[in-house]
N, C-alpha and C positions, 0 to 999 in steps of 0.2 A: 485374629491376633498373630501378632510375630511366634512362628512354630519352632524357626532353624535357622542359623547362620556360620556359614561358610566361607571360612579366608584363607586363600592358598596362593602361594608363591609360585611363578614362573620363569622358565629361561629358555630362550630362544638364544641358540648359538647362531653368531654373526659371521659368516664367509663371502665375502671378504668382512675382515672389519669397515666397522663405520668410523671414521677419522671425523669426530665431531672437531668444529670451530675452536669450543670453550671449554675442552677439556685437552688435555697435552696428549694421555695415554688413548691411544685409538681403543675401541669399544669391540667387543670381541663377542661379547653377549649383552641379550637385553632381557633385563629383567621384568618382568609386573606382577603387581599384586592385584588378586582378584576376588572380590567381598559379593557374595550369592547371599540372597535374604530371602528367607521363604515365608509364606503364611500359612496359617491351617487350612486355607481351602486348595493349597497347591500351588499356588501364583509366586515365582520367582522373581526377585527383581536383581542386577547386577551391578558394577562399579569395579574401575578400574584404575591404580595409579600408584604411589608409593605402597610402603609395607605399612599396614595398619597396625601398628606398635602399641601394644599394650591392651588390646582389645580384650583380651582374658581376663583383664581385670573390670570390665564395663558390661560385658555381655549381657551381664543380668539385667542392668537396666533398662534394656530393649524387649528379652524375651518374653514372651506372655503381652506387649503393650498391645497399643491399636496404630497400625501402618500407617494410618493418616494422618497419623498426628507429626507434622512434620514438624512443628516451629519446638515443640519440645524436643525431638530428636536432636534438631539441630541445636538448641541452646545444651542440652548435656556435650555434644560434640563437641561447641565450643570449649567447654569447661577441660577436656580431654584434650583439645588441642595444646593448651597451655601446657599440659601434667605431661604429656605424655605421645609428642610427634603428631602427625599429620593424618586423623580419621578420614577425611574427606571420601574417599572412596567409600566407603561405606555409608555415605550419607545421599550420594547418587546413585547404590545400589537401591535407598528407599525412595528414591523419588519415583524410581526407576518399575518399584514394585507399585507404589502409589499411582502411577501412570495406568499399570497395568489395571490395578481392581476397579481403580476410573474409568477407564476403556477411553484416558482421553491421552495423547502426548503433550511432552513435558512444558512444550512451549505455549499451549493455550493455558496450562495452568500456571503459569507463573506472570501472565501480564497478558498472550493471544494478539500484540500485536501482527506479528506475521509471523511465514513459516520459510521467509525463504533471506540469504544471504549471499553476498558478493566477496569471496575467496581471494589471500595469497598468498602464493607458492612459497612455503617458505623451503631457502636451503638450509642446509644445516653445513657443509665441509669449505676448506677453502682447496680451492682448485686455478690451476691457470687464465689466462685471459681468454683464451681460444677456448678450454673447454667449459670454463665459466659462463662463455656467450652461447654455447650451441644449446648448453642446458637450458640457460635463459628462453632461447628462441622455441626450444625443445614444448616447455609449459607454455609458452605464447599460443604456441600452434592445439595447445588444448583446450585454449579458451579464455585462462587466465589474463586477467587486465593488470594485476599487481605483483608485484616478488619483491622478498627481503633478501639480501645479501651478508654475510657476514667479513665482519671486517677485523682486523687486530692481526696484519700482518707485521711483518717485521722496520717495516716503514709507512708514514703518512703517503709517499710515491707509489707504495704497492696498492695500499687500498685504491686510490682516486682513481688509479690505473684501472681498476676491476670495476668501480663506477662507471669512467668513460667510458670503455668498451660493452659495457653491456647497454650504457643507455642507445650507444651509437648500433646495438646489434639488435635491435628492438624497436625500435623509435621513441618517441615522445608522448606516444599516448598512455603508453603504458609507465603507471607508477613504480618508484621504486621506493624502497627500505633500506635503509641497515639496521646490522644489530652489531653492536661494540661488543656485548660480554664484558659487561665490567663492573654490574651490581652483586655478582656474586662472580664467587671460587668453589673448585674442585677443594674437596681436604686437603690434597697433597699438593695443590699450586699456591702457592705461598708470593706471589709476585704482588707488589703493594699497589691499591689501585690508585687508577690519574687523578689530580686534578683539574680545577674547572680551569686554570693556564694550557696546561697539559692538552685541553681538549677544543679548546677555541678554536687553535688553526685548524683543527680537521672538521668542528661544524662549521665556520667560517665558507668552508670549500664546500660541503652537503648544501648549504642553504643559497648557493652561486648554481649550482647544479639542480635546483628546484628538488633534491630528495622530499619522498614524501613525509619521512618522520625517520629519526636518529635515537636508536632503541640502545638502554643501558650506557651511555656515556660514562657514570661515574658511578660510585657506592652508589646502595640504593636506600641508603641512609642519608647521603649528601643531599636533603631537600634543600637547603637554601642554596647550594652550589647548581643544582638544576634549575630552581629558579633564575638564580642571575645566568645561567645560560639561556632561558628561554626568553631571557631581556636583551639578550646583548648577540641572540644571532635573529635570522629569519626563516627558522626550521624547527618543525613539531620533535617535544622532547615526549621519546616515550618508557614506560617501566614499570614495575611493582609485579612483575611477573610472580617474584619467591618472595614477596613479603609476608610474612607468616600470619599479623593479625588484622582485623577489620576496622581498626580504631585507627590503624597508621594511615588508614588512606584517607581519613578525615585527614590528621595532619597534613598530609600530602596535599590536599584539598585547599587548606589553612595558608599554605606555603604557598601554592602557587607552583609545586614542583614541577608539574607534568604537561601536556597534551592530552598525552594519550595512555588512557589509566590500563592493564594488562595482566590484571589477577586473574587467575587460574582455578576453576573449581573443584580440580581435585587435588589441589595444594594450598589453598586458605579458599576458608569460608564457606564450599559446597554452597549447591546452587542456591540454598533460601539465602544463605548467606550473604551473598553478591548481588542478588536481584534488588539488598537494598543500597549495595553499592553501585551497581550500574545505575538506579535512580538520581544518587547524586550526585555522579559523574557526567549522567545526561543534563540534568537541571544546570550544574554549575557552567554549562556551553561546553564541556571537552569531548573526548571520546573512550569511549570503556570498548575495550577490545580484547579480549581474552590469550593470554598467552596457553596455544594448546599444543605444545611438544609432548604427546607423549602416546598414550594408542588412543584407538577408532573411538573407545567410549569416552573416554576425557575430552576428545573434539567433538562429539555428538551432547555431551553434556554442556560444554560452553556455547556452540551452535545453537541447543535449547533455548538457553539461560539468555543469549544474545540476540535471539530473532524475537523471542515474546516479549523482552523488555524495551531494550531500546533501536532494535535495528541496524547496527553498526553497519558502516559502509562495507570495510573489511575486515576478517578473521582471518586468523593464520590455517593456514593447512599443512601440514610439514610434508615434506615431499623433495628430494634429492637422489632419483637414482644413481649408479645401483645401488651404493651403502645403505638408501633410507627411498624404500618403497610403501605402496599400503599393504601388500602381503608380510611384508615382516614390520609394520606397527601396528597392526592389525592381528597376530597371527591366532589370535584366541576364539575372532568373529567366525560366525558361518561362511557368512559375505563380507568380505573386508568394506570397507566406506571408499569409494570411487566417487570422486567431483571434475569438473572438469571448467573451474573458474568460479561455480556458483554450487552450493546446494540447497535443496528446497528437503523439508522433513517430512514432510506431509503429514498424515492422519492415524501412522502406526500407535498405539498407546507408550508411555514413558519413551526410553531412549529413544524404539524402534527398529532394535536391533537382536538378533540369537548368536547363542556361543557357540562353536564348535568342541562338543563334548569331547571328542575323541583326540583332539588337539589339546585340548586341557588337562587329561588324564596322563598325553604322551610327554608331555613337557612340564610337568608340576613338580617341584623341587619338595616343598612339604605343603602339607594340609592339617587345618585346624578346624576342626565342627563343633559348634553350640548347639543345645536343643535343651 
């Protein structure tokens, strides 16, 4: 039975800051919440992602249960996501532990199509032409076949600028991405988003330049305005990264919005969640690709949820030295998560991954324990 649970906040101070894309204020520290679930015979399971808000008020309905029972787990979680912000981590903490008492990993129990995927580099900063290309060339040279770039400079001529020069620093066989940033806001950026006029001439030019797919263009409310973009250029729209429930990707579905569908399982749905969303994102011909910005076990929990179900071509792996390495999105793991284009999961049980206890203790802002 469920014995303990453990949710404690983290911060990692950032030197240099990380000058994300889609947020104005450079990032100075990173924060993560981290959900430990224990059982009575000792077996730990983890999760890792926003602040599990409100957990004090739920706790009970876990402790004393039976860890395997995951589809209840997840349907109260649901019902909490509603009430009261984003459980998810704590819902990958029990797959996590479920994996373990199984002695099988996450990915054969959730569909076992396979254990292995094809990576891309995502950046996260915007940076020059020159040092935007050498980075590019930089991940080429580790194997990587795809990279996302972020866009939303101050002109239509800056971004294409950052297109051409990296297609041209790379060649052709390697795919590229953008990402707009423009289904969601920071709290304090208040700048009203485009639309689908707004955003034509700059897919217009993606879909000339064979991009591979043109990530967050508009609200990520605006379904029927992604749709008549996905009519009216010849470039894969993609999104749904922070949509918060499992019923809009139906609509999404309904509409016609997407390409490439981009939920995230430790910000809607945790992994049972998704697995029957990847299904109908596979079935309907698009592609479910996981948006995973955030640490090792959120990319290890989508990489799961992604290689057993439908095998996506490619997954994000965030990765932008120096601002954003795997030792600082990582900093919690023993062994941070190193890919280098591709990762295979192999046969560790649940995530397949250990924390570094002592890095956890040194860097833990507060701690909350249930028993």
């Amino acid at each position: 039975m469920i014995e303990s649970i453990v949710h404690s906040h983290h911060r990692l101070v950032l030197d240099p800051p990380f000058p994300a894309a889609w947020d104005p204020e450079p990032r100075r520290a990173f924060p993560v919440a981290l959900v430990r679930v224990r059982d009575d015979s000792g077996v730990e399971g983890i999760g890792m992602g926003d602040p599990v808000r409100g957990l004090v008020d739920y706790e009970h309905l876990f402790l004393g249960g039976d860890p395997l029972d995951l589809d209840r787990h997840s349907a109260i979680l649901d019902n909490v996501a509603f009430l009261d912000g984003r459980p998810w981590p704590f819902e990958i903490a029990l797959w996590d532990l479920a994996g373990k008492l199984s002695q099988r990993p996450i990915w054969q129990m959730v569909g076992a199509r396979g254990d292995t995927l094809d990576l891309y580099a995502s950046f996260g900063t915007h940076r020059s032409p020159v040092e935007t290309v050498a980075a590019a060339q930089a991940v080429v040279s580790r194997g990587f076949r795809a990279l996302k770039l972020r866009l939303g400079r101050d002109s239509l001529s800056e971004d294409l600028a950052i297109v051409d020069a990296v297609r041209e620093g790379v060649g052709d066989e390697v795919a590229l991405m953008v990402d707009c940033n423009q289904g969601w806001r920071m709290p304090w950026d208040i700048r009203p988003p485009p639309t689908l006029e707004d955003v034509l001439p700059l897919a217009g030019e993606l879909a000339d330049r064979g991009v591979h797919w043109m990530e967050e263009p508009l609200h990520r409310g605006d379904h029927r305005g992604m749709a008549a973009l996905r009519e009216q250029v010849d470039v894969r729209i993609a999104g749904g990264e922070m949509t918060r429930e499992l019923h809009e990707f139906e609509l999404m579905l309904q509409a016609g919005a997407l390409d490439v569908y981009q939920p995230d399982a430790a910000v809607t749905g945790g992994i049972g969640g998704l697995r029957r969303v990847a299904a109908a994102v596979d079935a309907a011909g698009h592609v479910f690709s996981p948006h995973t910005w955030g640490s090792g076990v959120a990319l290890l929990a989508n990489a799961h949820l992604t290689a057993g179900t439908v095998g996506t071509t490619f997954l994000e792996y965030p990765l932008d030295p120096p601002e954003w390495t795997e030792d600082r999105r990582d900093f919690l793991l023993a062994d941070p998560v190193r890919c280098d284009g591709r990762i295979t999961l192999g046969d560790r049980p649940g995530l397949g991954v250990e924390l570094d206890l002592e890095r956890c203790e040194a860097t833990a802002v507060n701690v909350a324990r249930y028993s």
